[in-house]
C-alpha positions as CSV (number, residue, x, y, z in Angstrom):
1,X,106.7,116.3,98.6
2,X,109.9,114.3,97.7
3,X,112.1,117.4,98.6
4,X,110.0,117.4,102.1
5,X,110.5,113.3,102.6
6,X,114.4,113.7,102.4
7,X,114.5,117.2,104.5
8,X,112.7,115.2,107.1
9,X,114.7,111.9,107.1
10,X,118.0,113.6,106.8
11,X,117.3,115.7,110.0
12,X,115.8,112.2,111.6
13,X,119.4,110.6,110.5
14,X,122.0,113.2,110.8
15,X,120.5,115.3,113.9
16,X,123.5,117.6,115.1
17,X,126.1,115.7,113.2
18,X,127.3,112.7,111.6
19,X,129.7,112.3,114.6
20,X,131.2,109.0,112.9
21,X,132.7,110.5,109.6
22,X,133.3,113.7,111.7
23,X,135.8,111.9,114.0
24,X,137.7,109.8,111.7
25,X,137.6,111.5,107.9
26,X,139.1,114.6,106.9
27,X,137.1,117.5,105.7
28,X,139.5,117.4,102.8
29,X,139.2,114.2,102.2
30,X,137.9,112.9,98.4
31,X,136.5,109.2,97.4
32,X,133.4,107.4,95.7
33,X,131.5,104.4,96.2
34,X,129.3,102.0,94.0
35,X,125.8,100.7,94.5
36,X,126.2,96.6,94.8
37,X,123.2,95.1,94.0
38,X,122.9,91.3,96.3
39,X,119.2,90.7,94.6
40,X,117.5,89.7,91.0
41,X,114.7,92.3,90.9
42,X,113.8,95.4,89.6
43,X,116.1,98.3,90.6
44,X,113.7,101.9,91.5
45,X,115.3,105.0,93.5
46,X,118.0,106.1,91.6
47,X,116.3,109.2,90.8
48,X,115.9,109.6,94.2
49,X,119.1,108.7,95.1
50,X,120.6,111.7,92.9
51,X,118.1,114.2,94.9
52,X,119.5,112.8,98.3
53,X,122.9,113.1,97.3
54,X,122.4,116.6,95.7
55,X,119.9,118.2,98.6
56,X,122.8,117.2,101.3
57,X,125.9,118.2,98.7
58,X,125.6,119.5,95.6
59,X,129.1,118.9,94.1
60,X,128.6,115.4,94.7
61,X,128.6,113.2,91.3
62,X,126.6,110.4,90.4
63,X,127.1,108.5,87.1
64,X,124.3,106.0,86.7
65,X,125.2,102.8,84.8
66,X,121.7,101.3,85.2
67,X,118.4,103.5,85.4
68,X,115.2,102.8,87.5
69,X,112.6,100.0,86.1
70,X,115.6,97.9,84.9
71,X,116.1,94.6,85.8
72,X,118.8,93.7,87.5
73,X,121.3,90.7,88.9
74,X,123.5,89.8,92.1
75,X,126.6,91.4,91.3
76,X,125.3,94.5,89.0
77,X,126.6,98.0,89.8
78,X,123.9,100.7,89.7
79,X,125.9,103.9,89.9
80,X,129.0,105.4,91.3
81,X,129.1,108.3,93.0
82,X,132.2,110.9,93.9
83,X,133.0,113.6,95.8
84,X,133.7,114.6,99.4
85,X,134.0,111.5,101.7
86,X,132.0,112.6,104.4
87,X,129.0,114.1,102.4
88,X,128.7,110.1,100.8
89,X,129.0,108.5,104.5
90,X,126.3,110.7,105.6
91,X,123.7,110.2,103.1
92,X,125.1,106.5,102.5
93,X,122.4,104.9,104.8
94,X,119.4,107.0,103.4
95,X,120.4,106.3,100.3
96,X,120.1,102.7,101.0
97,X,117.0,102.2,103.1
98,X,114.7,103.8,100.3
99,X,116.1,102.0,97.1
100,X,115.7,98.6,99.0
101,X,112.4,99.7,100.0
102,X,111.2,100.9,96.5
103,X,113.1,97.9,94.8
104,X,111.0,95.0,96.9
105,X,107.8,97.3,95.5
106,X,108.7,97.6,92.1
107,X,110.0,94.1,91.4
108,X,106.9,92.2,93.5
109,X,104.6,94.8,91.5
110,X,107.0,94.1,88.3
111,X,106.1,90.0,89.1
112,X,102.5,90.6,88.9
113,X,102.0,92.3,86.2
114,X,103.7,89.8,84.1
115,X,101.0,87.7,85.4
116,X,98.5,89.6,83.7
117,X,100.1,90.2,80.7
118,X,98.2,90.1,77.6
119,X,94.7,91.1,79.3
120,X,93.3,94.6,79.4
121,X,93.4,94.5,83.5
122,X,95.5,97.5,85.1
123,X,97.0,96.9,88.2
124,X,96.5,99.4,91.0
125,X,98.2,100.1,94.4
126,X,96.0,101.5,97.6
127,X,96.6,103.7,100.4
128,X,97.9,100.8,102.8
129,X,101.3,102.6,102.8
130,X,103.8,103.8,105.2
131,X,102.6,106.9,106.5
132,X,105.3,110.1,105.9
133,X,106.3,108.3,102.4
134,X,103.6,107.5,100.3
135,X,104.6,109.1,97.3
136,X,108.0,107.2,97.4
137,X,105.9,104.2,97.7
138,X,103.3,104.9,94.5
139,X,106.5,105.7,92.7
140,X,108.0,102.6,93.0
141,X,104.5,101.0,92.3
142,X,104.7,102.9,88.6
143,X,108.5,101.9,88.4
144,X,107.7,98.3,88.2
145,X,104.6,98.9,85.5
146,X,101.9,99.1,88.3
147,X,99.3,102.0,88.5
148,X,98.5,104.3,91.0
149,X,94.8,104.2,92.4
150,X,94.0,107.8,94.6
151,X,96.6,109.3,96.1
152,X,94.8,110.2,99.1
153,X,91.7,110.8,100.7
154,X,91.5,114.3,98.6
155,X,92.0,113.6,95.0
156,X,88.6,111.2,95.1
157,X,85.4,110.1,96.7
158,X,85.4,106.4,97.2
159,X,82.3,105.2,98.8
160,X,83.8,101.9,100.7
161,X,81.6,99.7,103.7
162,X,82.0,101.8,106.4
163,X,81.1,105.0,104.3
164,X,77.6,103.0,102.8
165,X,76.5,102.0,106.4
166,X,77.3,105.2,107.4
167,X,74.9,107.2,104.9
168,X,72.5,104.7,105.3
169,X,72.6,102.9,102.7
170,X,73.9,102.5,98.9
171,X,71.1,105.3,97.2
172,X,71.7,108.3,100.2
173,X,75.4,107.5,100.0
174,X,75.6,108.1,96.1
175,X,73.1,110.9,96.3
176,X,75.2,112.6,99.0
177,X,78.3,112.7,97.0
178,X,77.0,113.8,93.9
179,X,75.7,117.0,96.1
180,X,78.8,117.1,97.4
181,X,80.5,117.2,94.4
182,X,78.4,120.0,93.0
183,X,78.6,122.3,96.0
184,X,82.1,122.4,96.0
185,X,82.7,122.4,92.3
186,X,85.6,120.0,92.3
187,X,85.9,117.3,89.5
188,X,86.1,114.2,91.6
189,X,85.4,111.1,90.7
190,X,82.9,109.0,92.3
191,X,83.9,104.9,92.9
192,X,81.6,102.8,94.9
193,X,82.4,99.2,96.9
194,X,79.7,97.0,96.5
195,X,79.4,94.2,98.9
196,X,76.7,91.7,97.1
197,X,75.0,91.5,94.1
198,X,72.0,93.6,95.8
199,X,74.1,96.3,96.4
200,X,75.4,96.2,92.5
201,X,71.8,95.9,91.5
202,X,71.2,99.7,93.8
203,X,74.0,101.5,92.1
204,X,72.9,100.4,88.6
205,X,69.6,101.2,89.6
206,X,70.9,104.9,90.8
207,X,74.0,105.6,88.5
208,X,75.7,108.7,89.5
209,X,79.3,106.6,90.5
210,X,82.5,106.4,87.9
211,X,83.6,103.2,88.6
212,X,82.6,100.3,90.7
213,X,84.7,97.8,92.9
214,X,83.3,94.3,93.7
215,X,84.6,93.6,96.8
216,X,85.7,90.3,97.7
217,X,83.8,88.7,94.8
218,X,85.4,85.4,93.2
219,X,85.8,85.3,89.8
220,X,83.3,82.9,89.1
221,X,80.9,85.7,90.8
222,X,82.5,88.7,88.7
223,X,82.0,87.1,85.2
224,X,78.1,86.4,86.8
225,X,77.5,90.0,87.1
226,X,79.5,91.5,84.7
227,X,77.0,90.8,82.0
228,X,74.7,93.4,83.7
229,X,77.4,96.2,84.4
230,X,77.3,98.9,81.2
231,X,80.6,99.8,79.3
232,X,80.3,103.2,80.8
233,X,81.0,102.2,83.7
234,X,85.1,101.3,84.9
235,X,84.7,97.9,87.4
236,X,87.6,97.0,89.7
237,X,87.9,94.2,91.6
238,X,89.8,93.9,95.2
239,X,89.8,92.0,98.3
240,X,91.4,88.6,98.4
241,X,93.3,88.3,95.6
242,X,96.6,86.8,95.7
243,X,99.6,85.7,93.1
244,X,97.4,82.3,92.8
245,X,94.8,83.4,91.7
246,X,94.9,86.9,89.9
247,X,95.1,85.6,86.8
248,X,91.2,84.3,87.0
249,X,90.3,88.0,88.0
250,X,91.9,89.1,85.2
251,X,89.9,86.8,82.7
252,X,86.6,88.2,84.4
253,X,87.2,91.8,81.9
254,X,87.6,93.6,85.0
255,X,89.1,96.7,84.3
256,X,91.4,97.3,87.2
257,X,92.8,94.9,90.2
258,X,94.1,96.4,93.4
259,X,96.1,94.9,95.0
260,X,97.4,96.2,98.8
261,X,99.9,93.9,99.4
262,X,102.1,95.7,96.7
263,X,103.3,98.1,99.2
264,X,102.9,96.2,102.4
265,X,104.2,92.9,102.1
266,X,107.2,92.9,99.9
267,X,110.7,91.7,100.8
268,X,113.5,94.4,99.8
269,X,116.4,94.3,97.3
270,X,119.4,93.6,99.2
271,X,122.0,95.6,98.0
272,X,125.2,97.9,99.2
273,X,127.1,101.4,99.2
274,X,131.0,100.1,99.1
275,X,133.8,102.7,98.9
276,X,135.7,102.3,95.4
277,X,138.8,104.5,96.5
278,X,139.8,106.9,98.5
C-alpha cells in the first residue's frame, strides 16, 4: 500500500518530467540537502521519506540524525540526504508534503495522549481520513502513541446509527451480523454504537457484540452505566470529546476514546528541504 501511495503521487508530481531541474542542473551534477525543522512537535515520515527517495533513486543516501516519534525543536536537522542533484529536487516536494502532514498527526495525537497519561484509556483514530492515504495517516496516529481503530470497512463489523435503523433495530442488527459472521467464516469482530441507555440496555440484553461505543454520552452518563456493562465486554466512548474535556472520559474506565479530529484537524510541522552543497 505505501509502495502504491508514492507510485501514485510521484506520477501525480513528476508527470513527463521534472522540467525545472531538467533545464537548469546537470545530469552529472552531485549535492545534498538537510531537513530544517520550523516547528516544536513530534517529527513522523522519515521512514517514509527513505522509501520516496529510494523508489525514485536508489543510490541516493540518507543519514538520519533524528528518527520518527522524537520530539523535536525550531532549528533541529532530521536527516541529510546525498546524491544526484536532480533525483533530490524531484522528490524534494513529496518528501515535504507527507512529513508535515504526518508530523501535525503525530504531535496533536502525541498532545493528547499525555492528557491521558496514567489511566488505562487507549486512544483510537477513525476512518475520517484523506481518502488515497489512509495508511500514511494511521501511521502517523501510532507514531505519536495513538492506536489505530479498523482500518477499513473490511477488517470489522461496526454497527453505527444508520446501520441499527437500517436493520431495524438494535436485536435484528446484532442477530444479522453474527449470521453474517458465521456464513462467511471470517473472525470479525462485532462493536456496536449505542445511542441511549435503552439501546445499551438491548445489547446487554442480546450479547453477541465485542465492544460497545457510547456515543455522545457525557461523562457523568458513562460512569451511570458503566456499573451495568460486564468486564467482558471492551466500551469506547466517541462523539464530542475535545482537549477540554477528555480527561473526564478517561476517569469514566472507558476502555478506548476515539477521537476523529486526530487526522482531520491538525495543523502541520513547518519545516524545509535546503541544499547543503553542491
Amino acid at each position: 500500500m505505501i509502495n502504491e501511495i508514492i507510485r501514485n503521487a510521484l506520477e501525480e508530481d513528476i508527470g513527463d518530467g521534472d522540467h525545472s531541474s531538467l533545464a537548469c542542473v546537470p545530469e552529472s551534477a552531485e549535492g545534498a540537502a538537510k531537513l530544517l525543522v520550523k516547528d516544536d512537535g513530534i517529527i513522523a515520515g522519515v521512514a517514509l521519506a527513505k522509501k520516496i527517495f529510494h523508489a525514485f533513486d536508489p543510490t541516493l543516501i540518507v543519514a538520519v540524525l533524528i528518527e520518527d516519534g522524537k520530539e523535536v525543536a525550531i532549528g533541529d536537522v532530521v536527516f541529510e540526504v546525498s546524491g544526484r542533484s536532480r533525483s533530490i529536487l524531484s522528490t524534494e516536494r513529496l518528501v515535504l508534503n507527507f512529513m508535515q502532514r504526518m508530523s501535525g498527526i503525530a504531535t496533536q495525537t502525541n498532545a493528547i495522549v499525555k492528557l491521558i497519561n496514567g489511566t488505562k484509556v487507549r486512544l483510537l483514530d477513525t476512518r475520517k481520513t484523506t481518502p488515497g492515504i489512509r495508511y500514511l495517516e494511521k501511521w502517523a496516529v501510532r507514531i505519536g502513541g495513538g492506536y489505530n481503530h479498523r482500518f477499513g470497512l473490511y477488517d470489522m463489523i461496526m454497527l453505527k446509527d444508520n446501520h441499527i435503523d437500517y436493520a431495524g433495530g438494535v436485536k435484528p442488527a446484532i442477530q444479522k451480523a453474527n449470521e453474517y459472521v458465521g456464513n462467511i467464516g471470517k473472525p470479525l469482530k462485532i462493536e456496536i454504537e449505542v445511542r441511549s441507555e435503552q439501546e445499551l440496555e438491548e445489547v446487554l440484553e442480546i450479547g453477541g457484540v465485542d465492544r460497545i461505543m457510547l456515543d455522545n454520552f457525557s461523562p457523568e452518563r458513562i460512569k451511570k452505566v458503566m456499573i451495568s456493562i460486564p468486564d467482558k465486554y471492551e466500551v469506547e466512548a466517541s462523539g464530542g470529546i475535545t482537549i477540554e474535556t477528555i480527561k473526564l472520559y478517561a476517569d469514566t474506565g472507558v476502555d478506548y476514546i476515539s477521537v476523529g479530529a486526530l487526522t482531520h484537524s491538525f495543523n502541520s510541522l513547518d519545516m524545509s528541504l535546503k541544499a547543503s552543497y553542491f
